[in-house]
C-alpha positions in Angstrom: 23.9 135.9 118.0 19.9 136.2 117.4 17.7 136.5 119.8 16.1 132.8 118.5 19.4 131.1 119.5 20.3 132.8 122.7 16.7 131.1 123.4 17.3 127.8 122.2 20.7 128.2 123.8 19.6 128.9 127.4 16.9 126.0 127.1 19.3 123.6 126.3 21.1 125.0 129.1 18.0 124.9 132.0 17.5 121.0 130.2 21.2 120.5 131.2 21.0 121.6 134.5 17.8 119.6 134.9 19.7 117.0 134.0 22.3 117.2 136.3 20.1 118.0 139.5 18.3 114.8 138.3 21.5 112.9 138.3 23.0 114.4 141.5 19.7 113.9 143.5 19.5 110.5 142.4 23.3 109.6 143.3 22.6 111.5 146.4 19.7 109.1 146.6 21.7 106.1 146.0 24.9 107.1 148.1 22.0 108.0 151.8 20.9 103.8 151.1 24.2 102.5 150.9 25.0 104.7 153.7 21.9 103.7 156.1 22.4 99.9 154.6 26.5 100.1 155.7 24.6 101.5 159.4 22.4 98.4 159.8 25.5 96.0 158.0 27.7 96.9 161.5 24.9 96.6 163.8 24.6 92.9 163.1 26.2 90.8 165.3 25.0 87.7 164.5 26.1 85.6 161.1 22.1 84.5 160.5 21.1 88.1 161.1 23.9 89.4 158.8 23.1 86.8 156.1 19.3 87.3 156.2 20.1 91.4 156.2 22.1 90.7 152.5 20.4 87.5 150.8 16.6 89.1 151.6 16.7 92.6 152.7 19.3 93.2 149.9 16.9 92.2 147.0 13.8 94.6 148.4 16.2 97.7 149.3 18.0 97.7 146.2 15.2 96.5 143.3 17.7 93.0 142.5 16.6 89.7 141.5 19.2 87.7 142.6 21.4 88.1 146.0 24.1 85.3 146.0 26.9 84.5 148.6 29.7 82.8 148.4 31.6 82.0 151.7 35.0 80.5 151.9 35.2 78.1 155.1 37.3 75.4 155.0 37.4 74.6 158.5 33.2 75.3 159.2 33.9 77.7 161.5 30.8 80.1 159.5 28.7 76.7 159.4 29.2 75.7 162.9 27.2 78.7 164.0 24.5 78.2 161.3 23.2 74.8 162.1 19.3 76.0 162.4 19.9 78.3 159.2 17.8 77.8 156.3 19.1 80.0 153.6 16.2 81.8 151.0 15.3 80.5 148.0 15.8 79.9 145.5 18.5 77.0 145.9 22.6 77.7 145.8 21.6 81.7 147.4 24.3 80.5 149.9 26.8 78.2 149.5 30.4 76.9 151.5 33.4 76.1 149.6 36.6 74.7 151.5 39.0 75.3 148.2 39.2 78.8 146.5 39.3 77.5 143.1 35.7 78.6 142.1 36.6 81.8 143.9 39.8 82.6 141.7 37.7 81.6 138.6 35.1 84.6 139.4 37.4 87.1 140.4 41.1 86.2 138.9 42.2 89.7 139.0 40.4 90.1 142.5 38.6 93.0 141.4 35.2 93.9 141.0 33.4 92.9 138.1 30.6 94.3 136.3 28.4 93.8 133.2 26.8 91.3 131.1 27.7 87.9 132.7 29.1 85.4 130.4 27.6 82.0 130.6 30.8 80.2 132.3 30.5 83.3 135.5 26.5 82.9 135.1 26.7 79.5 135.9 29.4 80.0 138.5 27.6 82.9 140.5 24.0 82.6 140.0 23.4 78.9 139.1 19.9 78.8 140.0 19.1 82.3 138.5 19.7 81.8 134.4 17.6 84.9 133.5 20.7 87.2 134.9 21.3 89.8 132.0 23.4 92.3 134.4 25.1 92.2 137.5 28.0 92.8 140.1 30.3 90.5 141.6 32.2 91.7 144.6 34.9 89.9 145.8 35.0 89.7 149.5 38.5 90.0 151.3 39.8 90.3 154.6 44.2 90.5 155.2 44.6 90.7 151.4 42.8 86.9 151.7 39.4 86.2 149.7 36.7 84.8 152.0 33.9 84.9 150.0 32.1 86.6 146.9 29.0 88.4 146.6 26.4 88.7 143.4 24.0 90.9 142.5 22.2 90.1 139.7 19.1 91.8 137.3 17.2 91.3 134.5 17.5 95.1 133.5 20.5 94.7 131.0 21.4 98.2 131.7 21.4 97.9 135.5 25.5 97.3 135.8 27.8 98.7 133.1 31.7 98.0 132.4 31.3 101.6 131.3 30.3 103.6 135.1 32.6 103.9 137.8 30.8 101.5 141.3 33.3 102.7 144.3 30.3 102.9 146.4 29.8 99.1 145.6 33.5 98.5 146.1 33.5 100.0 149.7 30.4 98.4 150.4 32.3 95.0 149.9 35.0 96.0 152.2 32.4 96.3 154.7 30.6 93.2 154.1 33.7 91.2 154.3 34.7 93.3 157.7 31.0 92.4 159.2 31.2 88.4 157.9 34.8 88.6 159.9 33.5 90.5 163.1 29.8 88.6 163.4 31.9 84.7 163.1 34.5 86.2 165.5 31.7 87.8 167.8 29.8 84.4 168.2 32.9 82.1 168.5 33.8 84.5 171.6 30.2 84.0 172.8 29.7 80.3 172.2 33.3 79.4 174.0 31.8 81.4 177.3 29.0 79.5 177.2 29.9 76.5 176.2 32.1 73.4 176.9 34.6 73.0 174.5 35.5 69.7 174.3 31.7 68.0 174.7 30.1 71.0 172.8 27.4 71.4 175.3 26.4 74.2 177.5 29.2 74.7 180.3 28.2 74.8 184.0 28.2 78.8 184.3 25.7 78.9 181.4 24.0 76.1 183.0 23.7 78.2 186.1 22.3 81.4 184.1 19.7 78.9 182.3 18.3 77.4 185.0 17.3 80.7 186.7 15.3 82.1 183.0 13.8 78.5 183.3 12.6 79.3 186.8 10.9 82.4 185.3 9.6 81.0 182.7 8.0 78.6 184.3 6.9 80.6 187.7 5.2 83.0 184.8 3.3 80.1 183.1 3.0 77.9 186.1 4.6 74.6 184.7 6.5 72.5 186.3 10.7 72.6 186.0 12.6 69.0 185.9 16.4 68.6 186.3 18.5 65.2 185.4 22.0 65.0 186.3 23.4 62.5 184.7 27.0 60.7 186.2 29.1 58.2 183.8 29.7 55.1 186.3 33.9 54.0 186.5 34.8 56.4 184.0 37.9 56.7 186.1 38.4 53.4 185.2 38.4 54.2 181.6 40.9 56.7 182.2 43.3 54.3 183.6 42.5 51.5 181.9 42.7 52.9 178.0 43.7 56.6 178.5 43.1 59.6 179.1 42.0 60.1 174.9 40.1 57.9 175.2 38.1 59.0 177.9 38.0 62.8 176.2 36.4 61.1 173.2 33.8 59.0 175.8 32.7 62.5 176.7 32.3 63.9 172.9 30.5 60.9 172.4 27.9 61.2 175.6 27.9 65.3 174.6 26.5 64.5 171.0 24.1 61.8 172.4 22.4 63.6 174.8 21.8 66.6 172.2 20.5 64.1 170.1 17.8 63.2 172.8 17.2 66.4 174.0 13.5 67.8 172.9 14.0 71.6 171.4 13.4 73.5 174.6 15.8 71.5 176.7 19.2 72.6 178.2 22.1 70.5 178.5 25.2 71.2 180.2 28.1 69.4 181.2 28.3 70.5 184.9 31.9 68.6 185.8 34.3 66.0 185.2 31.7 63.2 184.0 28.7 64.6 185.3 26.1 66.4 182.8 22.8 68.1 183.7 19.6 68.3 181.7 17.0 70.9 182.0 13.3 70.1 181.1 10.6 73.1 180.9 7.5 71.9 181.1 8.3 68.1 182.2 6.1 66.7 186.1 7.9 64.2 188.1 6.7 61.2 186.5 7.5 62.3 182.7 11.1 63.8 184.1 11.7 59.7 185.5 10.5 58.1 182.7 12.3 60.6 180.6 15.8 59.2 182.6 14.6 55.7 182.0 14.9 56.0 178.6 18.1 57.8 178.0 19.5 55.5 180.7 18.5 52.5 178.7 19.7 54.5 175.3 23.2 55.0 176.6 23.6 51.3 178.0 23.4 50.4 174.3 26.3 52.7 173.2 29.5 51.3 172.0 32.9 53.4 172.7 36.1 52.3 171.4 39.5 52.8 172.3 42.6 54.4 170.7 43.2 50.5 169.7 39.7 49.8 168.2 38.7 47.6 171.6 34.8 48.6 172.1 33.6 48.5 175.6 30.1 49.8 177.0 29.4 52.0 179.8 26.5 53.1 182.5 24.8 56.2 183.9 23.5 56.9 187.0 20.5 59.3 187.0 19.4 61.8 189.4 15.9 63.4 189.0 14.2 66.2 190.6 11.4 68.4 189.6 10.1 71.9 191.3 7.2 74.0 190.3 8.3 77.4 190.6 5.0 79.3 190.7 4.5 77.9 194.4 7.1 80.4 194.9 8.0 84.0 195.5 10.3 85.6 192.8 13.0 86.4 195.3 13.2 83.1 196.1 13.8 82.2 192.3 18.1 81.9 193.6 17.2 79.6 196.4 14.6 77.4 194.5 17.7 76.8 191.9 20.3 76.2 194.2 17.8 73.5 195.8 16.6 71.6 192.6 20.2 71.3 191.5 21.1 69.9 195.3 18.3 67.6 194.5 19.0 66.3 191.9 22.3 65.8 192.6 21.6 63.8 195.9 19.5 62.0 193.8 22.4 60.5 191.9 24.4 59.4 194.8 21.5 57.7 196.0 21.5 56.1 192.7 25.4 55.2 193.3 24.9 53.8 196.7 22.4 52.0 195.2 24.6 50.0 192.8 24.6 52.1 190.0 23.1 52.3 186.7 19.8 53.6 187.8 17.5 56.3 187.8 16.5 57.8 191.4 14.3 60.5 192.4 14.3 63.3 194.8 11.8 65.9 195.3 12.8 69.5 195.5 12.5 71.3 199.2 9.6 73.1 199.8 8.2 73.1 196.1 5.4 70.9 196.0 2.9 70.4 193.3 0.1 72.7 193.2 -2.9 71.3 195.0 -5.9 71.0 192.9 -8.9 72.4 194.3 -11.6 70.0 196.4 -14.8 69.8 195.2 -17.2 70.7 198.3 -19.7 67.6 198.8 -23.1 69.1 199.7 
């Protein structure tokens, strides 16, 4: 062999090798950001937080122009915990489906796909994103079940072949699906510790925990802290008189009316049996009655109904009190609690003893209004 070829030999072989270190740093490359993306994937433990980590974050970390999700739900249970959610644009990045028929149509092997879309999958997986010349669709399954489908999508043509090999993509699916299960299970856990399962308000133990970051809140920015409690008047009654159903659904009903009323930084609770109890930040004595006024005159204008269709109206009696916790000491922050809630709750059986179906007041002990300052007369 001449010395010529030997030469052009070993260059071609050094252009190989440059090759290959190319290729092996860049899959090295690509294999440490799945990796630290599958880190911060597990650490989620919120669905918002894990939806906002793979429709936004997804996009920037990995150069794509399209991050859809597909999430099978047919009882809400992934929707029930998103109610404040606003998904990115553009439109469709995240959508519900309670059938898995578009589902089977993507994947009806159940395995990944890659490549050039064809205009029937385009329209399926990225319907707001026509320009899609290349992408991935990773079926999402948990207990050989499919509960949802991811898509990437790009412009680049080249970016996903039929022709490479994607297990990194595949096990990142498997962990994607795993997190989606353990972030919905995680917050169902959380949400029925918290709250009261058959009104779907706070319960009283949360209550309890609320009112004392309240108190700190407001000793911090010196506002004042109301407290209604609320008491349905007779419900007994409507226990025996149309059932013990229908009284359950008298309570879902008062549940999603007081949320309804309730301004964004409010806390209800259902506290027992009948009674529910109403936190308001930033609310003096006189707003905090007026305040009860109101949603006693809203809730006279309800109309229940019974198992047999019979409607029938009820009443409230209201207890308010109101305590401004920066009079105070923070080791007294337990004690100031404990008395608002007695307050107000003594403020309701005055409102019983009273006749019902009326708002009464009660001041807190020993938290009194800051005094304003006198202006010295010269």
């Amino acid at each position: 062999m001449s010395k010529q070829s030997l030469e052009r030999e070993n260059r071609e072989l050094k252009r190989s090798m440059r090759i290959l270190a190319s290729k092996a740093e860049r899959n090295e490359a690509i294999v440490k950001s799945f990796f630290e993306m599958e880190i911060r994937l597990l650490s989620c433990t919120s669905l918002s937080e894990l939806l906002d980590l793979i429709l936004i974050e997804f996009r920037e970390y990995f150069r794509l122009d399209a991050v859809n999700l597909i999430l099978f739900d047919p009882e809400q249970a992934a929707r029930s915990l998103l109610e404040d959610y606003v998904p990115p644009s553009p439109a469709n990045s995240l959508r519900f489906v309670e059938n898995q028929r578009m589902l089977q149509s993507i994947y009806p092997d159940r395995k990944l796909t890659v490549g050039e879309p064809d205009d029937q999958v385009k329209k399926a997986a990225f319907p707001a994103s026509h320009y899609i010349l290349s992408c991935a669709l990773l079926p999402l399954e948990r207990h050989n079940c499919l509960i949802g489908s991811l898509h990437l999508g790009s412009r680049d043509p080249s970016r996903y072949s039929s022709e490479m090999l994607y297990d990194y993509i595949k096990h990142l699916a498997s962990v994607i699906s795993i997190c989606i299960e353990n972030c919905i299970n995680y917050e169902n856990m959380k949400r029925m510790s918290i709250i009261d399962m058959l009104t779907k308000v706070n319960n009283r133990r949360s209550f309890e925990i609320e009112i004392q970051r309240e108190i700190s809140r407001a000793s911090r920015s010196e506002y004042p802290l109301s407290c209604l409690f609320l008491d349905l008047d007779y419900f007994k009654l409507v226990n025996d008189k149309y059932g013990h159903i229908t009284g359950d659904r008298v309570l879902r009903t008062v549940g999603g009316f007081l949320k309804q009323q309730q301004r964004k930084s409010d806390v209800v609770a259902r506290y027992g049996g009948e009674e529910f109890a109403i936190l308001l930040p930033n609310c003096n004595e006189q707003q905090a009655v007026q305040l009860a006024e109101n949603l006693r005159s809203k809730f006279n204008a309800l109309i229940f109904r019974s198992d047999q269709g019979e409607p029938f109206r009820m009443t409230t009696s209201i207890g308010v009190s109101t305590c401004h916790p920066a009079t105070y000491k923070r080791d007294t922050f337990e004690k100031l609690s404990y008395s608002l809630i007695s307050a107000a709750d003594k403020a309701v059986y005055h409102s019983k003893a009273a006749g019902r179906d009326q708002v009464n007041y009660v001041a807190t002990a020993g938290s009194e209004p800051p005094q304003k300052p006198q202006l010295e007369v010269v």
